[in-house]
C-alpha positions as CSV (number, residue, x, y, z in Angstrom):
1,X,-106.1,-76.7,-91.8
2,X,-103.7,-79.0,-93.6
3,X,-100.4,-78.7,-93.9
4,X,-100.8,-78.0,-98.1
5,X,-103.1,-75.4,-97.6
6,X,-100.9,-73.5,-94.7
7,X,-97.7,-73.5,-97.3
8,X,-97.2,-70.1,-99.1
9,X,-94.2,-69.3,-101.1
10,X,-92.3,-69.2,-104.3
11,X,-91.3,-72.3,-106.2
12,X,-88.2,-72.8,-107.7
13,X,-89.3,-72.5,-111.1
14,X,-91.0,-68.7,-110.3
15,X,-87.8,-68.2,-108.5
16,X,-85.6,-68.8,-111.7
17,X,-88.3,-67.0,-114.0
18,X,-87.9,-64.2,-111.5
19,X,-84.2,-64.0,-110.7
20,X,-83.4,-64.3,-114.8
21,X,-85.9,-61.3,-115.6
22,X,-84.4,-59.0,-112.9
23,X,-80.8,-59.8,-114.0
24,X,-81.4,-59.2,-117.7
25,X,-83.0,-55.7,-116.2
26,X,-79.3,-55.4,-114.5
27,X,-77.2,-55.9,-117.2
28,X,-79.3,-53.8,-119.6
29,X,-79.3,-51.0,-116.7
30,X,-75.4,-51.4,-116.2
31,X,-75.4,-50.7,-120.2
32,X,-77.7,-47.7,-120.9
33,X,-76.6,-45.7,-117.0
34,X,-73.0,-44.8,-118.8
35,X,-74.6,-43.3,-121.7
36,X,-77.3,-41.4,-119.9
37,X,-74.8,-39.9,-117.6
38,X,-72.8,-39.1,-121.2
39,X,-75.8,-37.3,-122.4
40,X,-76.3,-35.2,-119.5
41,X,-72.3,-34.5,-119.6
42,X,-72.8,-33.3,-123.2
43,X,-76.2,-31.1,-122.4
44,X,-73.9,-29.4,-119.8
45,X,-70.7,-28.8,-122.1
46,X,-73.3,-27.4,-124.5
47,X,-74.8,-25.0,-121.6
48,X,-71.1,-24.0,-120.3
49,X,-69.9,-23.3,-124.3
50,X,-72.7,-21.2,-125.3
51,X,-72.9,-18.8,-122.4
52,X,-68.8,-18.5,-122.0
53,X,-68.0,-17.7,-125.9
54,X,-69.8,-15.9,-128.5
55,X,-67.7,-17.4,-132.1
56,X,-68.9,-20.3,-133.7
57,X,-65.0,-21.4,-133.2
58,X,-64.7,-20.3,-129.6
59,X,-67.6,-22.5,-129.1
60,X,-65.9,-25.6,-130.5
61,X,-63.2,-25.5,-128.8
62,X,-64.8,-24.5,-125.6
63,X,-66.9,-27.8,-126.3
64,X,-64.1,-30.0,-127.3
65,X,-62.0,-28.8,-123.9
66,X,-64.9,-29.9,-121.9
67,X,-65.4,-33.1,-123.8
68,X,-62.3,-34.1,-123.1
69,X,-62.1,-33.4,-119.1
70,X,-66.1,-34.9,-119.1
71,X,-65.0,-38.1,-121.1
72,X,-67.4,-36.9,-124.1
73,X,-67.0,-39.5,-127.2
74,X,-70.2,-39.9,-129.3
75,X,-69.8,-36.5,-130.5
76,X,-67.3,-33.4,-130.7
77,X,-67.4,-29.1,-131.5
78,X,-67.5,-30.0,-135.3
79,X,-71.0,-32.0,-135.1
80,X,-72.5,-29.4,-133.0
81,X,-75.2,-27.0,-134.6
82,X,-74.9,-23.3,-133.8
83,X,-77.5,-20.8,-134.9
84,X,-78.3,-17.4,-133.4
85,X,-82.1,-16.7,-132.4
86,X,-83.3,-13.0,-131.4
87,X,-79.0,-12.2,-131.0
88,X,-78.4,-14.8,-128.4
89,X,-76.6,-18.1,-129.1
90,X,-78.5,-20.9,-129.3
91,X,-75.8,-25.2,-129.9
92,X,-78.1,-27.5,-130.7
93,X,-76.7,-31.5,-130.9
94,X,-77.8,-34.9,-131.8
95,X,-76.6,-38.4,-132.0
96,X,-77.6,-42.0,-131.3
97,X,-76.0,-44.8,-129.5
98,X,-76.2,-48.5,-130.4
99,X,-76.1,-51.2,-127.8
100,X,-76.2,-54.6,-128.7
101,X,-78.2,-56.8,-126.7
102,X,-77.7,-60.3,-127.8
103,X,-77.6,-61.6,-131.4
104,X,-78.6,-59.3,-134.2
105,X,-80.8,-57.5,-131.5
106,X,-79.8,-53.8,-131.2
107,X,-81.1,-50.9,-128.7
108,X,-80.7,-48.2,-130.1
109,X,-80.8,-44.7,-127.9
110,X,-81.0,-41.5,-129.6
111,X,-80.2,-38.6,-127.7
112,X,-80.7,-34.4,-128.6
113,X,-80.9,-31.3,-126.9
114,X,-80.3,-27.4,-127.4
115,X,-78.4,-25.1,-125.1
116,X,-80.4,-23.4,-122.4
């Protein structure tokens, strides 16, 4: 065999195609983790103020307490819908999240969810 054909690897030009595709995955990551982990902090305010009061007020504020603890900001007690089906309490939420990417280029997340 000759020494060409034995050879096996990555060039430098894969390597940069490679390394610049994982770290724009990376920084997009390090930007959309905060707001998942927001979203699943709201889902569990909204669990926790439904089941612990039973006014439409009482559930505000129970939601706004635990915002503020949870470090809630994309939405607070007043945007929160609250509806009663077959006499038990049901908070429904939603609200979107823009991220800008680079340039006019936006993603744009939109989360909802109902108490459980």
């Amino acid at each position: 065999m000759s020494h060409a054909q034995r050879q096996r690897g990555i060039t430098l030009i894969g390597l940069l195609f490679w390394g610049t595709i994982v770290a724009m995955l990376v920084i997009l990551g390090m930007q959309v983790v905060p707001d998942w982990q927001e979203a699943m902090s709201v889902q569990h305010a909204v669990d926790v103020a439904a089941k612990s009061a039973q006014t439409v007020g009482g559930i505000r504020t129970k939601f706004d307490k635990m915002a503020e603890v949870d470090y809630i900001n994309s939405i607070s007690g007043k945007d929160l819908s609250i509806t009663k089906v077959n006499g038990s309490v049901v908070v429904s939420y939603a609200y979107s999240k823009e991220i800008h990417l680079v340039g006019p280029a936006y993603l744009l997340l939109k989360f909802s969810g109902k108490s459980h």
